[in-house]
C-alpha positions as CSV (number, residue, x, y, z in Angstrom):
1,X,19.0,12.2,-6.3
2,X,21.8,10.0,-7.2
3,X,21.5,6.6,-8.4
4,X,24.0,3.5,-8.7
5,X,23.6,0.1,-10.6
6,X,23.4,-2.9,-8.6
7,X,23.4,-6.5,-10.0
8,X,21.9,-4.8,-13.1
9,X,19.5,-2.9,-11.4
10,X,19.4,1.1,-11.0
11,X,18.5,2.3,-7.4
12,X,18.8,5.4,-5.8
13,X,22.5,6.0,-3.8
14,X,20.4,6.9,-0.7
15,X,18.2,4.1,1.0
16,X,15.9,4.3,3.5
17,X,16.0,1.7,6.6
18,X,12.6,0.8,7.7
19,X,13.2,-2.2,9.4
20,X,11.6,-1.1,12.8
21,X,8.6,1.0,11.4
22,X,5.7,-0.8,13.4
23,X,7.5,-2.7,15.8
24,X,6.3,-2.3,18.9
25,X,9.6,-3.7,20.1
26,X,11.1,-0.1,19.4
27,X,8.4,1.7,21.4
28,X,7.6,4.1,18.7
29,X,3.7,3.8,19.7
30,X,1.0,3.5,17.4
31,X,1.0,7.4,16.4
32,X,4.2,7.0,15.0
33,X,3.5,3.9,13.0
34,X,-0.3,5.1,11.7
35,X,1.5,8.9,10.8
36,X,5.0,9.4,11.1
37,X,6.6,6.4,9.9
38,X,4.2,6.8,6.7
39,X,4.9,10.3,6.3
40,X,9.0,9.1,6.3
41,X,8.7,6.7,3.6
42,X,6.2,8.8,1.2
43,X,9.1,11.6,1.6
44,X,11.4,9.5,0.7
45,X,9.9,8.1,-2.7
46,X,8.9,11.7,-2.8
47,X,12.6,12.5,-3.5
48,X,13.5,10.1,-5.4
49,X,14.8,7.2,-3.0
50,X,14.1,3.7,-4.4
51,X,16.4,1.2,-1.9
52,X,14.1,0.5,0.8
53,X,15.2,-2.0,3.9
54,X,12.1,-3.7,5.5
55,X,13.7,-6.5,7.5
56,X,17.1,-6.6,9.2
57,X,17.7,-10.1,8.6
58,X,16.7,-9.7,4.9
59,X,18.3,-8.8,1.4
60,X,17.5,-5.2,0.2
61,X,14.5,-5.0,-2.2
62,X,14.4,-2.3,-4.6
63,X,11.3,-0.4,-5.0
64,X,10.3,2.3,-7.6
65,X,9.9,5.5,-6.9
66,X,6.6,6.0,-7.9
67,X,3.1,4.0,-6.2
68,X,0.1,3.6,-7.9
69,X,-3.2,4.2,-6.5
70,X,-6.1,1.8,-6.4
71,X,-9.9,4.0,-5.7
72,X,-12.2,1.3,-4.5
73,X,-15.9,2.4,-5.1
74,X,-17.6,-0.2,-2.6
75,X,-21.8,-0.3,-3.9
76,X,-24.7,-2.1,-2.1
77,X,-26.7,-4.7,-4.3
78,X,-29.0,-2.1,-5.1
79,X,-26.5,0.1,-6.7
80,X,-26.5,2.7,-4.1
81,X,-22.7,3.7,-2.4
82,X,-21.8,1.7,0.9
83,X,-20.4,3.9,3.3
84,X,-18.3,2.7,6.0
85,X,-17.0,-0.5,4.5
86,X,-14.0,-2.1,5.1
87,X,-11.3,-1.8,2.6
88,X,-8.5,-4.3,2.3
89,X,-5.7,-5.1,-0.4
90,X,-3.3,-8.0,-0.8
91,X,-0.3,-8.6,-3.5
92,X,-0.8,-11.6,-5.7
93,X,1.5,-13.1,-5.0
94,X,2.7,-11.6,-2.1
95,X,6.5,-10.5,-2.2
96,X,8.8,-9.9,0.6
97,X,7.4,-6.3,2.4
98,X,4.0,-6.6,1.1
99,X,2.4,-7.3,4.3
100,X,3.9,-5.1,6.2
101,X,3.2,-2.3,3.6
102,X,-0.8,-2.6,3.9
103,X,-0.1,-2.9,7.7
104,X,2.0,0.3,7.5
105,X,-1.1,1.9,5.2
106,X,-4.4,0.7,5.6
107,X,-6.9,1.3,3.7
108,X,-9.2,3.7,4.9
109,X,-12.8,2.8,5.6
110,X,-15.4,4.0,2.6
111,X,-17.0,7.1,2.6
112,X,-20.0,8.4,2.8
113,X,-19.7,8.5,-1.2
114,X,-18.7,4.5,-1.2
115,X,-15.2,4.9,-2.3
116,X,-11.6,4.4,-0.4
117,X,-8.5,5.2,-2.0
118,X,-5.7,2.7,-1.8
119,X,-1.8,3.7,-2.0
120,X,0.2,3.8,-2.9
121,X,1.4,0.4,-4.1
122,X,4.3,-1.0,-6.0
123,X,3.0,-1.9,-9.8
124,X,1.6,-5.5,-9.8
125,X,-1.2,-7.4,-9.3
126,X,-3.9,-7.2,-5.7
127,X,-6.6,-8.8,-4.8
128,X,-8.6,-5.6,-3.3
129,X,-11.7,-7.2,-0.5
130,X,-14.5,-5.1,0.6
131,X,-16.3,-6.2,4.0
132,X,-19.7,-4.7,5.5
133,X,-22.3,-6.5,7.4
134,X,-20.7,-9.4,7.2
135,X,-20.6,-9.6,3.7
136,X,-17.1,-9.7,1.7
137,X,-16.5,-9.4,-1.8
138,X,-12.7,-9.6,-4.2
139,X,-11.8,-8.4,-6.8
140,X,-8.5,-8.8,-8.8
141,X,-6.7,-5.2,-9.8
142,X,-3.7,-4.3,-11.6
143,X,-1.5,-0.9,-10.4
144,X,1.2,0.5,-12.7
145,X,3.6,2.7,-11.6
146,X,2.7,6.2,-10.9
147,X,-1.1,5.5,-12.1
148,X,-4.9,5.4,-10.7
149,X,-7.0,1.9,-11.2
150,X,-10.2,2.5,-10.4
151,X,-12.4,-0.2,-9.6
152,X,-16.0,-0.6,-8.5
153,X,-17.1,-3.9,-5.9
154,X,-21.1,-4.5,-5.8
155,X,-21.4,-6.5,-2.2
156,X,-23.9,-9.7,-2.5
C-alpha cells in the first residue's frame, strides 16, 4: 500500500467510500449490511487502507489501520458466566462514524462461557454496557491500536 501526507497526517493513497453501508436507501438489504459491507471494510484495513469516507456530506476521517479488540466477560452476581447477555459499546466521546461503526458491527450476544468479543475499534476510550434480565451494568475501557482489553462486568 501507498501512503500520502495530508495536512500533516499520513493515510493510505487508496480510500475506501462507505458512505451507503447500512442505508436502506440503497437497497443493499440487511445481509449485506450484517456481512458483506463488514467483510469490505475489515479487507480494506486488512490491506492497509486507512482513509475511510462515512458520510457524503462529511470531511474525510482518517482511521488506522489496525482495531483493537475489547473481550467482555459478562458474570452473574454469583460469579457464575451469563450467557446470552446483551453486549453494547459506545466511544467516549463519540467522534464522527462512531455510531454507525457499532451499528455496522454489533456486538454479539455472550456465550454460553459469558464472554462477547468486541471489534474491532479505533484506539480510544468506550463505555462497554452489558444487559440481561433487565439488569444493565458500564464499564469504562481503553482500546489501543492493534491490542486486546479484556474486561470482566459482574451484573447487580
Amino acid at each position: 500500500m501507498k501512503y500520502v501526507e495530508v495536512n500533516g497526517v499520513r493515510v493510505s493513497a487508496i480510500g475506501l467510500g462507505c458512505w451507503q453501508f447500512g442505508s436502506r436507501d440503497w437497497g443493499y438489504g440487511n445481509d449485506y449490511a450484517q456481512q458483506t459491507a463488514i467483510d469490505l471494510v475489515h479487507s480494506a484495513l486488512d490491506s492497509g487502507v486507512t482513509l475511510n469516507q462515512y458520510l457524503d456530506d462529511q470531511p474525510l476521517r482518517v482511521q488506522t489501520p489496525r482495531g483493537g479488540r475489547v473481550r467482555v466477560t459478562a458474570l452473574a452476581s454469583d460469579g457464575k458466566a451469563l450467557a446470552g447477555a446483551t453486549v453494547a459499546c459506545s466511544a467516549k466521546p463519540a467522534y464522527l462514524g462512531s455510531y454507525f461503526a457499532s451499528f455496522m458491527n454489533p456486538p454479539s450476544p455472550t456465550g454460553s462461557d459469558g464472554s462477547s468479543t468486541i471489534g474491532p475499534l479505533s484506539p480510544g476510550s468506550y463505555e462497554v454496557t452489558v444487559s440481561s434480565g433487565g439488569k444493565r451494568q458500564s464499564q469504562p475501557v481503553n482500546v489501543t491500536e492493534g491490542g486486546e482489553a479484556a474486561i470482566s462486568v459482574v451484573m447487580p
